[in-house]
Structures are given as structure tokens and as C-alpha cells.
LUMMARFI-652077 format. One line per 4 residues: number of its first residue (from 1); their letters; for each residue x, y, z negated of C-alpha. Coordinates in Angstrom, 1 decimal, decimal comma. Each point is the difference from the previous one (the first is absolute). Example, Ala and Ser with C-alpha at 12.3 -4.5 7.8 and 13.67 -1.06 7.14 Angstrom:
<atoms>
1) AS) 12,3:-4,5:-7,8  1,4:3,4:0,7 $
</atoms>
This chain:
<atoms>
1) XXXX) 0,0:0,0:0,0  1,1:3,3:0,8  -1,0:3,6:-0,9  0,2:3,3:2,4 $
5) XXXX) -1,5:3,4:-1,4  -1,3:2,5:2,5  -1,5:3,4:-0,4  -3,6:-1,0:0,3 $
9) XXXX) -2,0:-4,0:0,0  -0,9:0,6:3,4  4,1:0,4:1,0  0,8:-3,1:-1,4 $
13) XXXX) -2,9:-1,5:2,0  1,5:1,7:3,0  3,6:-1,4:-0,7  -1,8:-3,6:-0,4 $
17) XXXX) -1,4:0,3:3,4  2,7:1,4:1,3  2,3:-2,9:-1,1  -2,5:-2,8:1,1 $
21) XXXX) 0,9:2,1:3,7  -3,6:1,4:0,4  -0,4:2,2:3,1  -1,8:1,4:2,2 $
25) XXXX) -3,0:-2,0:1,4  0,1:-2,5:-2,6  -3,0:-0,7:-2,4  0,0:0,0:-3,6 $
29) XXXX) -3,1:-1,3:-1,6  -1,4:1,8:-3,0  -3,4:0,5:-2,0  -2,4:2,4:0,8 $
33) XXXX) -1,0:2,0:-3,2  3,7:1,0:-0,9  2,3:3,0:-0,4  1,4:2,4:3,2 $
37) XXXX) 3,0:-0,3:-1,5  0,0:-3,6:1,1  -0,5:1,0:3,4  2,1:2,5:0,6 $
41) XXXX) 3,4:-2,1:0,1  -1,4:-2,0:2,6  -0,6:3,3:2,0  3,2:0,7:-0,2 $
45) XXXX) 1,2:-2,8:1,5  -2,3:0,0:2,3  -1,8:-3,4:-1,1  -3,5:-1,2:0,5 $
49) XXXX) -2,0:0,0:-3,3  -2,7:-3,0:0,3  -2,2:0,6:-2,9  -1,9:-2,8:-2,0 $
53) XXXX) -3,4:0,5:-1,7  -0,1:-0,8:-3,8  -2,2:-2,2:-2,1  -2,2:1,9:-1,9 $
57) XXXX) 0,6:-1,8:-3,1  3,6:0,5:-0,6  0,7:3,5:2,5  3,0:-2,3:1,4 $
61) XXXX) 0,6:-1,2:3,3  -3,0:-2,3:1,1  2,2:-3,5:0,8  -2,6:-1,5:1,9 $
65) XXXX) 1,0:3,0:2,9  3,9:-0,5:-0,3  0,3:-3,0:2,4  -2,0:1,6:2,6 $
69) XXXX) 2,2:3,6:0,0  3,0:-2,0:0,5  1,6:0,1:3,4  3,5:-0,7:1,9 $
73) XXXX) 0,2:4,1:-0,2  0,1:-0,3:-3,7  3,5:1,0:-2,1  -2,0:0,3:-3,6 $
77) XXXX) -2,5:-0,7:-2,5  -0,4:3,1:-2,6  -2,3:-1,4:-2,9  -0,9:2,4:-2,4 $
81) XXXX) -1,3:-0,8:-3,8  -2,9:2,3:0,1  -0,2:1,7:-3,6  2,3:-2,3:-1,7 $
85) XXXX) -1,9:-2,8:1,3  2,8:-2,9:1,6  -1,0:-1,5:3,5  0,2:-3,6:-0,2 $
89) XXXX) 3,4:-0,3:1,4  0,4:-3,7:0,6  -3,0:0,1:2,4  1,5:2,8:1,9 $
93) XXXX) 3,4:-1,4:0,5  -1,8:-3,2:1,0  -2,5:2,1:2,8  3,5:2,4:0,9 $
97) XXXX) 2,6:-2,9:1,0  3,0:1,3:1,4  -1,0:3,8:-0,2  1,3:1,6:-3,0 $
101) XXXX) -2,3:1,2:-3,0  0,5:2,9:-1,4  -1,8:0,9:-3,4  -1,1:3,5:-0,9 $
105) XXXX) 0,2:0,4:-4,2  -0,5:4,0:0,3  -2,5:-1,2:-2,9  1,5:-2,9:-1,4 $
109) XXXX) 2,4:1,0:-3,3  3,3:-2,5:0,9  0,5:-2,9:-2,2  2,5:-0,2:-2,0 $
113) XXXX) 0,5:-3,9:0,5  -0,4:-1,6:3,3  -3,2:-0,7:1,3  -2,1:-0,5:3,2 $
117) XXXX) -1,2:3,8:0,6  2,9:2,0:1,2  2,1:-3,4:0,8  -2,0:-1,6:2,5 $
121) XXXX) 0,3:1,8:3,1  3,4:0,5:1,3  0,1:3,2:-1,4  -2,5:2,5:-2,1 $
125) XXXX) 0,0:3,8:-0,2  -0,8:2,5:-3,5  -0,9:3,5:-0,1  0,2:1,8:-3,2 $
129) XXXX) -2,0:3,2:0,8  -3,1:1,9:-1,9  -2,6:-2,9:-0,9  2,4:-3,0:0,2 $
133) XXXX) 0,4:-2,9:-2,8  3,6:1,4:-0,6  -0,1:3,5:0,6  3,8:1,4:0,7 $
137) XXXX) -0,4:2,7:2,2  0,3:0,1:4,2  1,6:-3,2:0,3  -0,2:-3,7:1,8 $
141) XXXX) 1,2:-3,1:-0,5  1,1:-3,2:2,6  0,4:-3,5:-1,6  1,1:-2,2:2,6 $
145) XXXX) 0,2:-3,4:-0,6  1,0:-1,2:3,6  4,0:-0,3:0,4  0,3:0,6:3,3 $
149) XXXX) -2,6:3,1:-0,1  2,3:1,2:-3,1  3,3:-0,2:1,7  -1,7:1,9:3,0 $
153) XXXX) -1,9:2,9:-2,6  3,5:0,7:-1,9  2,0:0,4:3,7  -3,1:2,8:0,8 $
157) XXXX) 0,2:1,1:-3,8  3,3:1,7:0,6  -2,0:2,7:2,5  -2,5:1,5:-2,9 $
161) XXXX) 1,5:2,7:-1,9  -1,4:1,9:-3,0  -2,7:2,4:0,4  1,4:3,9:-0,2 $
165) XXXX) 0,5:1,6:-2,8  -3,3:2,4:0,4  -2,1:-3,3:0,5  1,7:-1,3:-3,1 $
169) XXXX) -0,7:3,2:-2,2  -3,7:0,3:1,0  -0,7:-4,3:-0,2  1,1:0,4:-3,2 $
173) XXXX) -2,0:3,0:-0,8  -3,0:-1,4:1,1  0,7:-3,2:-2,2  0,6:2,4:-3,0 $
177) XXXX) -3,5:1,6:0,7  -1,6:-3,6:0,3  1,0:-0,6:-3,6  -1,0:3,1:-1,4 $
181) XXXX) -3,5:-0,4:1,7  0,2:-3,7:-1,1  0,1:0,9:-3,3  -2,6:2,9:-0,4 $
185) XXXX) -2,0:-2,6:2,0  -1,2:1,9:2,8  2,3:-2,0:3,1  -3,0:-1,3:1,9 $
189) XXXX) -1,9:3,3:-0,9  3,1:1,5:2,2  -0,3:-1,7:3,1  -2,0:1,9:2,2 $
193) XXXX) 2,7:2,6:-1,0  3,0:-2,1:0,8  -1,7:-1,0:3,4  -0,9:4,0:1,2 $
197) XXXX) 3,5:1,1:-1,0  1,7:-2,9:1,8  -1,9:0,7:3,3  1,2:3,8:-0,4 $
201) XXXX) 3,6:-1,4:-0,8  0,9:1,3:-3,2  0,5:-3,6:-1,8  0,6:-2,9:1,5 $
205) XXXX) -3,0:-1,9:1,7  -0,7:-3,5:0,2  0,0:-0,5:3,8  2,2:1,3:2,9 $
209) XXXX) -1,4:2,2:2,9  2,7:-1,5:2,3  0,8:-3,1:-1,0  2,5:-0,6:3,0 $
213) XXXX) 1,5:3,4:-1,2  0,1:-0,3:-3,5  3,3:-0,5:-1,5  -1,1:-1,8:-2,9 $
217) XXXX) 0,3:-3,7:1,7  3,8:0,9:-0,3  0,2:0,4:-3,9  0,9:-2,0:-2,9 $
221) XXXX) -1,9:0,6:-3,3  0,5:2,6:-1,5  2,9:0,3:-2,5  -2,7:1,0:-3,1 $
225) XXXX) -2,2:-2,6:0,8  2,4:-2,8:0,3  1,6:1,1:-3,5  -3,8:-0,2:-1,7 $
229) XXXX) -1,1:-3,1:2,1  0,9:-2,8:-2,3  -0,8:1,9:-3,3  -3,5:0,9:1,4 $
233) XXXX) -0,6:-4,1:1,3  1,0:-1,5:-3,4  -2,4:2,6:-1,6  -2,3:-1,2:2,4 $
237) XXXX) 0,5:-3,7:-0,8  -0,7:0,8:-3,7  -3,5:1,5:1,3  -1,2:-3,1:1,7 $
241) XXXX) -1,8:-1,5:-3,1  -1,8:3,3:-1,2  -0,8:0,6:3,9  -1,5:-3,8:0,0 $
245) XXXX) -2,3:0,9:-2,8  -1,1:3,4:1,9  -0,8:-2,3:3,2  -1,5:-2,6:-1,9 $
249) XXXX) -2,5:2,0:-1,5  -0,5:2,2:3,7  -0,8:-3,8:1,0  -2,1:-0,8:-2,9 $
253) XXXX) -2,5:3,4:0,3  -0,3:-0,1:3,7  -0,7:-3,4:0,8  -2,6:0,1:-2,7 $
257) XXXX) -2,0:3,2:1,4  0,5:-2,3:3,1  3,0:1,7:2,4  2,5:-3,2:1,7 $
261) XXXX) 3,2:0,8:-1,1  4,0:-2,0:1,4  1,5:-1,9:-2,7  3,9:0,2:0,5 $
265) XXXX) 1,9:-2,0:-1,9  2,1:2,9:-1,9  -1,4:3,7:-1,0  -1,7:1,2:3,1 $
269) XXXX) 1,6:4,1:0,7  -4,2:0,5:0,4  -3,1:-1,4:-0,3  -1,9:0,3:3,3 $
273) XXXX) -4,2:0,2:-0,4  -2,1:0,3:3,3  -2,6:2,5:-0,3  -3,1:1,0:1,8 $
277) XXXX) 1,0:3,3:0,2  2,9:1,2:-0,4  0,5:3,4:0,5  -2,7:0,3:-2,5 $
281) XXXX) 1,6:-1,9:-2,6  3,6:2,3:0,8  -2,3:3,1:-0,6  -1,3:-1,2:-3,0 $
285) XXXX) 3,7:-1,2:-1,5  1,0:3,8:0,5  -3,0:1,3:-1,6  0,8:-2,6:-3,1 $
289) XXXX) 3,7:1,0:-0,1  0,6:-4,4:1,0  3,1:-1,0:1,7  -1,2:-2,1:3,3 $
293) XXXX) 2,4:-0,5:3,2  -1,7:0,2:3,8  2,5:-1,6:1,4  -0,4:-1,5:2,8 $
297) XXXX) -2,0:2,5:1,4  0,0:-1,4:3,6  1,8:-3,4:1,8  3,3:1,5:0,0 $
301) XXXX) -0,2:3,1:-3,1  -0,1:2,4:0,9  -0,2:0,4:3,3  -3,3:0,5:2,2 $
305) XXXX) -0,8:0,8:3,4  2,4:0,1:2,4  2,7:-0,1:-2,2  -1,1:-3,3:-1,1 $
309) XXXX) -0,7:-1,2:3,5  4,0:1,5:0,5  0,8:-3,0:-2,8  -1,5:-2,9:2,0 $
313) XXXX) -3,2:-0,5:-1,6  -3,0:0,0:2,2  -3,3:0,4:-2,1  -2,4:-2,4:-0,6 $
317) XXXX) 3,1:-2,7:0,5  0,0:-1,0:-3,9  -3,6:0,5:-1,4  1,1:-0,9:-3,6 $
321) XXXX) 2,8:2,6:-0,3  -2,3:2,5:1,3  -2,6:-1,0:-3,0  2,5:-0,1:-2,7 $
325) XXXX) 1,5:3,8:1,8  -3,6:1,1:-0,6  -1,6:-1,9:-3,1  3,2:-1,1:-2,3 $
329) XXXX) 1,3:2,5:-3,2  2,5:-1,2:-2,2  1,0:0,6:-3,9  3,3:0,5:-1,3 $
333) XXXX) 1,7:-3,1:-2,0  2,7:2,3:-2,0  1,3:-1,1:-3,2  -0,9:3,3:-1,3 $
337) XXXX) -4,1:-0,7:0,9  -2,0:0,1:-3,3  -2,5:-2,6:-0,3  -2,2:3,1:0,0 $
341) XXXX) 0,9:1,4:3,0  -0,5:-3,9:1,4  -3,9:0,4:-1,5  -0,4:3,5:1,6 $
345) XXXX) 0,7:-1,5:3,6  -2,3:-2,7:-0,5  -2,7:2,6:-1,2  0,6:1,7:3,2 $
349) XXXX) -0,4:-3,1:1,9  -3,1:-0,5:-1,8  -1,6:3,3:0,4  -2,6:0,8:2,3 $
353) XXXX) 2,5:2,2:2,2  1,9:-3,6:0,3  -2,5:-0,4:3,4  -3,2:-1,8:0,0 $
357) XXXX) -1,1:-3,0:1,0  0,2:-3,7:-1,1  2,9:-1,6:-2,2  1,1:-3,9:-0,4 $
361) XXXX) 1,1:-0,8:-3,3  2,2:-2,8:-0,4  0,3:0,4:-4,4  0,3:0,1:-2,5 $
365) XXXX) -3,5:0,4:-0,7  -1,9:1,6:-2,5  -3,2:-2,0:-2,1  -2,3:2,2:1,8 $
369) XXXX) 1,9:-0,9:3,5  -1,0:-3,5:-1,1  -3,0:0,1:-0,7  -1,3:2,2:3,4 $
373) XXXX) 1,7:-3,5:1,8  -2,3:-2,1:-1,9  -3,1:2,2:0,2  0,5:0,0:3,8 $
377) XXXX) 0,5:-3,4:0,3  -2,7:-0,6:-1,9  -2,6:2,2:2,0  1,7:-0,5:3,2 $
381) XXXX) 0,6:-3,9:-0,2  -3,3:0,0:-1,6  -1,0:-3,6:0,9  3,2:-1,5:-0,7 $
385) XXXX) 1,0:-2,6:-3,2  2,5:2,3:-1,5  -2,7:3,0:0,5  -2,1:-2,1:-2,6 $
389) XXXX) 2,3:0,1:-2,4  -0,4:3,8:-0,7  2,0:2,8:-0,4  1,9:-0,8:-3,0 $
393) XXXX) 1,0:-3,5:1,7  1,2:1,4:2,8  2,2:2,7:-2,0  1,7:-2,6:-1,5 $
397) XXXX) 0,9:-1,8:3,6  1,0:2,9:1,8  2,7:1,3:-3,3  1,2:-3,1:0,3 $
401) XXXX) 0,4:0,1:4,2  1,4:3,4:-0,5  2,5:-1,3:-2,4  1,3:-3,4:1,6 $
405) XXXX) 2,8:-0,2:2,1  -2,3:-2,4:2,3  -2,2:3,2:1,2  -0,1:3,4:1,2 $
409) XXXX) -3,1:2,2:-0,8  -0,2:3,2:2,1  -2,6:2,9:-1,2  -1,1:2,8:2,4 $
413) XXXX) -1,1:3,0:-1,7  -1,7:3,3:1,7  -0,1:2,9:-2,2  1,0:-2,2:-2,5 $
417) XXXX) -2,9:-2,1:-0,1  0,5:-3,8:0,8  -1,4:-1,0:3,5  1,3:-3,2:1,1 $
421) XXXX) 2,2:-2,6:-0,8  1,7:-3,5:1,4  2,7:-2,4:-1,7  1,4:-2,9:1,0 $
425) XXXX) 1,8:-2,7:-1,4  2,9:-2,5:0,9  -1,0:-2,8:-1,6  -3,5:-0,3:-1,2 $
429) XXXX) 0,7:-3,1:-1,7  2,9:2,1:-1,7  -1,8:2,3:-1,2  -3,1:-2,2:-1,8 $
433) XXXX) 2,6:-1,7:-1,6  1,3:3,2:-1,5  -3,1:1,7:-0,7  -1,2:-3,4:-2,1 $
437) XXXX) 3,4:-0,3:-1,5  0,2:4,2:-1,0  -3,3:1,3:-0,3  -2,3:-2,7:-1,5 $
441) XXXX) -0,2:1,4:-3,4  -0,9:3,6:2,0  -2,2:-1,6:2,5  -2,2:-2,4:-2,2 $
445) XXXX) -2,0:2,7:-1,4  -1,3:1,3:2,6  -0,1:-3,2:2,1  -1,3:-2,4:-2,0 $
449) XXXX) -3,4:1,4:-0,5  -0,7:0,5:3,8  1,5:-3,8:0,4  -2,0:-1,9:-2,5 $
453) XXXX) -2,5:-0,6:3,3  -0,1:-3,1:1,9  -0,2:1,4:2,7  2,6:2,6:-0,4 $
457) XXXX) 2,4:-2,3:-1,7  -0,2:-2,7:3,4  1,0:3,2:2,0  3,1:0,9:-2,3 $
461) XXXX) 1,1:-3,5:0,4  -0,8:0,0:4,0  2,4:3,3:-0,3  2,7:-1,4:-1,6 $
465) XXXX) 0,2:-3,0:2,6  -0,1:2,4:2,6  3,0:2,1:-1,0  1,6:-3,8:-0,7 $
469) XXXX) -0,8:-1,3:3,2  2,9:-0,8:2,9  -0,3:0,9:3,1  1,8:0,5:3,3 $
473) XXXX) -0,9:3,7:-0,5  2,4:2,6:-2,1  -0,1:0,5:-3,8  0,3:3,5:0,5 $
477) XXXX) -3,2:1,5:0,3  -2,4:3,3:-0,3  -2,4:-0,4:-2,8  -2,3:3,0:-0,3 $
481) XXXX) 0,0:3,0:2,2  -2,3:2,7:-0,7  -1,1:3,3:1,9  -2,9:2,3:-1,7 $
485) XXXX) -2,8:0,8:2,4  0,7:4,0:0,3  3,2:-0,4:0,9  -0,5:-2,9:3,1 $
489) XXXX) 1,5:0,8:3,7  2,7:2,3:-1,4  2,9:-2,3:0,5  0,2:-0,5:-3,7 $
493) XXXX) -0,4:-4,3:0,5  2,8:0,3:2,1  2,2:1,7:-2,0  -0,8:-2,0:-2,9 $
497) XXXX) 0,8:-3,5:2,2  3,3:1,5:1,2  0,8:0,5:-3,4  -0,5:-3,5:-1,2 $
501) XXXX) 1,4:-1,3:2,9  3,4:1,5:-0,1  0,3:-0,9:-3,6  -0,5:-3,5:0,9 $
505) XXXX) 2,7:0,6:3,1  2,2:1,5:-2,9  -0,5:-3,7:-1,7  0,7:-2,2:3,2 $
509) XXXX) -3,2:-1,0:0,8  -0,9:0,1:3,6  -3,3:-1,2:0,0  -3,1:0,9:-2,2 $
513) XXXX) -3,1:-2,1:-0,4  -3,8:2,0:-0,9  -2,9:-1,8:-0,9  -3,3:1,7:0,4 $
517) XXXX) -3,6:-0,5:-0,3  -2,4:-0,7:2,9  -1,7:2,7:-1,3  3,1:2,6:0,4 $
521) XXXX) -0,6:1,6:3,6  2,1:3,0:-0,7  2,6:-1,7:-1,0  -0,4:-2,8:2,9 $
525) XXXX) 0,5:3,6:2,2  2,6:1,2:-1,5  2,5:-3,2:-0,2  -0,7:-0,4:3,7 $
529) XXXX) 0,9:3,6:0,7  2,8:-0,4:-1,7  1,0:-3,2:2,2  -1,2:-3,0:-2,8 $
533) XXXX) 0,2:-3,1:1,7  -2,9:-2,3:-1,0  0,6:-3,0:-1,3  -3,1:-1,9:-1,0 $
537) XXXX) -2,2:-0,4:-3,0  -0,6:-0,6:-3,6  -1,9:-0,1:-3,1  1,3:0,6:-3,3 $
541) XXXX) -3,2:-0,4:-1,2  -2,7:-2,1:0,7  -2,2:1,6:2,7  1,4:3,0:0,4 $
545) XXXX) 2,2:0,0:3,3  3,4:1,7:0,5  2,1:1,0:3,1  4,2:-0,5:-0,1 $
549) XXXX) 1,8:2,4:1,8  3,8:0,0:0,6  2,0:3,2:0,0  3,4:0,1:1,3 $
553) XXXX) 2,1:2,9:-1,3  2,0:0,8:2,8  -3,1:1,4:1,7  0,3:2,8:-2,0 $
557) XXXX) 2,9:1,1:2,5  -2,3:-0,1:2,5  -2,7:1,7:-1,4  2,6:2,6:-2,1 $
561) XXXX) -2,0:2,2:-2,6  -0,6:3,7:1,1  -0,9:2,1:-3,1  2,7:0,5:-2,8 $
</atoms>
């Protein structure tokens, strides 16, 4: 392994390039939804960028795409860990072959022992600029762990010279003026300063107006920032585990008020929520005095019309990066975040200024949650067994399916009021055997009197053989799935079955069984919309028919979801 500085992160991605013998006319692939600071070294050399939409889910490079973007024309693969959040690396060197990888950890803080982010590719670039995990100033990074690419960076290394003097005095100004603002705690409040007086020259801005002209390709780092560098990346180091707890409980609040959010395997540098409308939700952050990032404002931040075209990127070519560009905000994970500035984002997010319009919850849920799942299963499964049982029956079942590690339980809310749900499970069987084994001293109250029925207890026992039965047919499976009247035809089913399904993609399953009533016609409709095979009949009690339908998962890409 071997270490070059250079004056900025995008130099040192320049000098990678560069080293790897990218030219004109060549392609290097890279992800839509990124930085133009990641762009413009391949305009000055004169390469072909081939952008890559993301996955929605993780704001990284969607793998499913890489295969198809590669061509003979093709000198690199630039993967970039979106947020903090690491691609999966073996997967891309598997899909990349011969052509060189090249990781982007601009938001990564470096390990201090080896590991697979940063040491994968065959080499990986740092920047240490404003809003950075190690913040040292102007300043990049190369860690090349190719020997051959090394021998031929430290031949070209001999050609970059420091910056002037002038450069030097103002880059270390502006660092000077960083801290200051850092610690009255007014740095983000700043930016729309920093950004008007870099566009009228008087500090140094964050992007070149000639990159072929601009002399900064041609400097090393800075001799300020390489002498704070490694004091400012141990202190960083020392921050991981207070800036796990910040993410942790980012994670914790927004998944429960129902926002997807990544989950990298170390502290994220943000947390990234998608939001129905987010210049809205900026607004209202100013007006609250909150500390939210835009970025990235379009495919390739911040560039738009034809200076985005100028970059390579045609619109409309990566749908998902356009999305996130328009719906995704994201939330600081700093060591120095309080747990109440954490609960005054969330409250933000949870405000009516947040955008309107349906949620999904995934958990954890509230009693009251709970219990609007089993009142609508019990008035919208009306003529089912379990819908005999009552409402306090069926609280006790669906605690216990949001608990196990057999189901998933999502919740959509609108305005806060519960109007649909579905769950599913991957092992039926599984998860009776659990429920009797954990919740029969909780569930016999309320059961027992609504069992001691002959009838009702042949039922139960028809049940349980059911979810014991063997069959050709998966053991994952949907078992409830809920939509209130009012809210019908608004694409809220769909949302909720994309859910479920990519939670049981998530768990390996790549087919899902659902068993439904005779009775069911919507939901006959809907699973053949959705492109349910048939696969026959059943009755899991006696005299009431049910249809089996088989659900492949890897329709979904097919048939991709189109509202955040």
C-alpha cells in the first residue's frame, strides 16, 4: 500500500486515472447521483463518464446496471460509498474483471487497520474538505494498493509541486475561519455565504471554471494540511463510537416514523431520509435553526442544464438518481450531535411541513399501532377464524409477529392515522412454534375464552396443520395484507407489497406463496396485476375455498416501484 497527498480529493482521483493511462475517448464508468468533483478529472483527460443509476435503498451504485455499462472502451470502474455507506465490493470486482476498481471514500473516515473499504479496489481516493469524516483543510488523499499503478503514480508524483505561497496563506485562512465557525456553531449556517463569495473569487471555491486551465491538478497538498492530517484522522478515529451512537439513534427515530434509511457497516458521514417534499422540509429546517444537507441537489451536484449535459449525463438516463437529486435530505452524524439535536430532526421529519401523504412503517410499533392492525383485521378480514377471535386475540398475534425474527410487519399511516397494513413470514411453522413457546401465558387469556367452542377449537387445530403442512410450495409467505377502504386506488397496496417483498429479497427468499379466500376478489386483482402466478387451490378449513398464488421476487425488477 502506498500513500500520495494532493492538494484537493478530486487530484488524487486525477493522478489515479492518470496512472491507470486514461485518455481521451476512453470510458470510465461511475454512479449517477454523485459529486462534480468526480467528473471533472475525467474532463480533463478528456475521458468518457458512463454513469450508473443507484439503488434507492442504499444511494450506491445499483449492481444490477454495472455489467451492462461495461464495454471494450472501458479503462475504470469509480464506485463511490454514498454517505458512508460501503458498496459491496466483492460483487463489483467479480462484475468488473480485468478493468480496474477504483473506490471513492470522500465520506468514508480511513481505518486505522486493514480492511475491505479503501483496500479493495486497486487504489481509493480521500478528500478532507468542509463536511468530510476527517476534516483537515483543502486536501486529498490516494491509497494505491496496485504495485504496478504505484510505481507508475510516484514516477508522475515528482511533477506536482506545492501550491504558492498566496494559495497556502488563504487555504489556511479559510481552515482557521472553519474552526472558529465550528465552534460558535454556525458552519452550515455559513454556507450560502462561503458559496456567493467563492463564485465572486474572494475565497476559494469548491469547483473550477476551467478545469483544463486550472493549475490545481498540478499540486501536492498543502504544507498545513499535511502537517494536521494525521492529528485530525486519529481524532477522528476516537469519534467513531460516539458518532455510532448519533447514527444509531438517526436510524432508530426515522425508520420508526417510517423513512428507509442505508445501513453501513461503520458510522455513516450522514443519514440520508427521502422526503415528499423537499424544498419544503429545507425551508422549514431554516425557519427551525436544524442543520440538514441538500446534497445532491441534481445527478451530478451541482450542476444543471447545460452544464450538466457538458458532464455526460443525459436526463432521464438514471431515474433513481434524479429521485433521490429531488426527494433525499440528509442529517449530520458528528460526534458533537446531541441526542437533542437527533430528536429535533426527527420532529422535523415528523411535522406536517415534512410533506403529506402516506408513510410505511416498518417498527417499532407503539400499543396503539398494534391495536389499529388488529382492529383492521378484524373489520376488514371480518369472516375470517382469527377475525373471531377479537380484538384482544389478535393484539397478542400481531406483538408477537412484530417481534419475531420469522416476520416483517409494515404499517402505512396517512396523517398519522393507521390505513393499511401486510406482513409476512418466512416460516409459518416457525413462527407457531414460537408464539406457543413465548406467548402462551400472554395469549391464553384472551384466547382461551373465544376457543372453548367446538367449533372454534376444530378450526385452531385445522390452522395449526396448515401452517405444519409440506408442500412443494415455499415457506415464505404473505399472511395478512390490509388496505382501508378510503384510501383504495392510490397505489398505497403497492407500496406496501414492494415493501414486504424486498424484505424477503433482503432474507434470500426468491419466491413467496399467498393464500387467499374465494371470497377475496380485490386481492385475486391485485396479485395478478402484480404478476402472481396461480397455482391451484386449497382449504384450510373445511368449506371455505382458497386460491395459492406464487410470487417470484425478481419480478419486482420488472415491474420497479415508482413513488419514494
Amino acid at each position: 500500500m502506498t500513500e500520495f497527498l494532493y492538494y484537493r480529493g478530486r487530484v488524487a482521483l486525477h493522478a489515479i486515472l492518470r496512472g491507470l493511462g486514461v485518455g481521451p475517448g476512453d470510458e470510465v464508468i461511475v454512479q449517477a447521483y454523485t459529486c462534480a468533483a468526480v467528473i471533472e478529472p475525467l474532463q480533463r483527460l478528456q475521458a468518457v463518464p458512463v454513469y450508473v443509476d443507484i439503488d434507492r435503498t442504499t444511494y450506491t451504485m445499483d449492481l444490477s446496471r454495472l455489467a451492462a455499462a461495461v464495454t471494450g472502451r472501458t479503462r475504470a470502474i469509480v464506485v463511490q460509498h454514498t454517505f458512508g455507506t460501503p458498496v459491496d465490493l466483492d460483487r463489483v470486482l467479480k462484475i468488473a474483471g480485468n478493468v480496474p476498481v477504483v473506490e471513492d471514500c470522500a465520506h468514508i473516515t480511513e481505518p486505522a487497520e486493514r480492511g475491505p473499504v479503501g483496500r479493495t479496489g486497486v487504489a481509493a481516493f480521500y478528500s478532507y474538505e468542509w463536511g468530510k469524516p476527517v476534516i483537515a483543510g483543502v486536501g486529498g488523499k490516494a491509497v494505491v494498493n496496485d504495485e504496478r499503478l504505484a510505481a507508475t503514480m510516484r514516477e508522475q508524483y515528482t511533477a506536482y509541486t506545492p501550491p504558492p505561497s498566496r494559495r497556502e496563506a488563504v487555504m489556511t485562512a479559510q481552515f482557521l475561519a472553519h474552526q472558529v465557525a465550528t465552534e460558535l456553531g454556525v458552519t452550515w449556517r455559513l454556507r450560502a455565504l462561503y458559496r456567493r463569495l467563492s463564485r465572486l473569487g474572494l475565497v476559494v471555491g469548491s469547483y473550477a471554471a476551467d478545469v483544463a486551465a486550472s493549475p490545481e491538478y498540478e499540486w501536492r497538498m498543502t504544507r498545513s494540511v499535511r502537517r494536521r492530517l494525521p492529528r485530525r484522522t486519529a481524532r477522528a478515529r476516537k469519534q467513531l463510537t460516539r458518532r455510532a451512537t448519533v447514527a444509531a439513534r438517526y436510524r432508530a427515530g426515522v425508520t420508526r416514523l417510517g423513512f428507509d434509511v442505508p445501513t453501513p457497516v461503520t458510522p455513516p458521514l450522514r443519514v440520508p431520509v427521502a422526503v415528499p417534499d423537499k424544498r419544503g422540509l429545507l425551508d422549514e429546517a431554516a425557519r427551525r435553526r436544524l442543520e440538514v444537507g441538500d446534497w445532491f441537489t441534481t445527478p451530478v451536484h451541482p450542476l444543471t442544464g447545460a452544464d450538466l449535459e457538458a458532464a455526460g449525463y443525459r436526463p432521464g438516463s438514471c431515474p433513481n438518481a434524479e429521485w433521490a437529486a429531488e426527494h433525499v435530505v440528509s442529517f449530520p452524524v458528528r460526534a458533537d450531535i446531541s441526542p437533542h439535536d437527533v430528536e429535533r430532526g426527527l420532529d422535523l421529519l415528523d411535522s406536517p411541513d415534512a410533506g403529506e401523504g402516506p408513510r410505511i412503517l416498518s417498527g417499532p410499533f407503539t400499543d396503539a399501532q398494534i391495536r389499529a392492525v388488529a382492529e383492521m383485521h378484524a373489520t376488514e378480514v371480518a369472516h375470517g377464524f382469527l377475525s373471531s377471535l377479537g380484538v384482544p386475540a389478535l393484539e397478542v398475534l400481531y406483538r408477537h409477529v412484530a417481534d419475531s425474527r420469522h416476520c416483517a410487519l409494515f404499517l402505512a399511516v396517512d396523517g398519522g392515522r393507521p390505513v393499511g397494513y401486510i406482513c409476512g413470514s418466512l416460516d409459518t411453522a416457525a413462527l407457531v412454534r414460537e408464539f406457543i413457546r413465548r406467548r402462551w401465558w400472554v395469549a391464553a387469556p384472551a384466547l382461551l375464552p373465544r376457543l372453548l367452542r367446538p367449533g372454534r377449537i376444530f378450526r385452531a387445530i385445522e390452522t395449526l396443520r396448515y401452517a405444519q403442512a409440506g408442500d412443494d410450495l415455499p415457506r415464505a409467505e404473505v399472511i395478512n395484507f390490509v388496505v382501508r377502504p378510503p384510501v383504495r386506488g392510490a397505489g398505497l397496496a403497492q407500496d406496501l407489497f414492494e415493501r414486504l417483498m424486498d424484505w424477503f429479497s433482503e432474507h434470500g427468499e426468491t419466491a413467496v406463496k399467498m393464500v387467499t379466500g374465494e371470497q377475496q376478489r380485490r386481492a385475486h386483482g391485485f396479485y395478478r396485476k402484480v404478476g402472481a402466478e396461480l397455482r391451484g387451490h386449497t382449504s384450510i378449513h373445511s368449506g371455505a375455498a382458497s386460491r395459492v398464488y406464487l410470487y417470484r421476487t425478481a419480478l419486482r425488477q420488472q415491474n420497479p416501484q415508482t413513488t419514494p
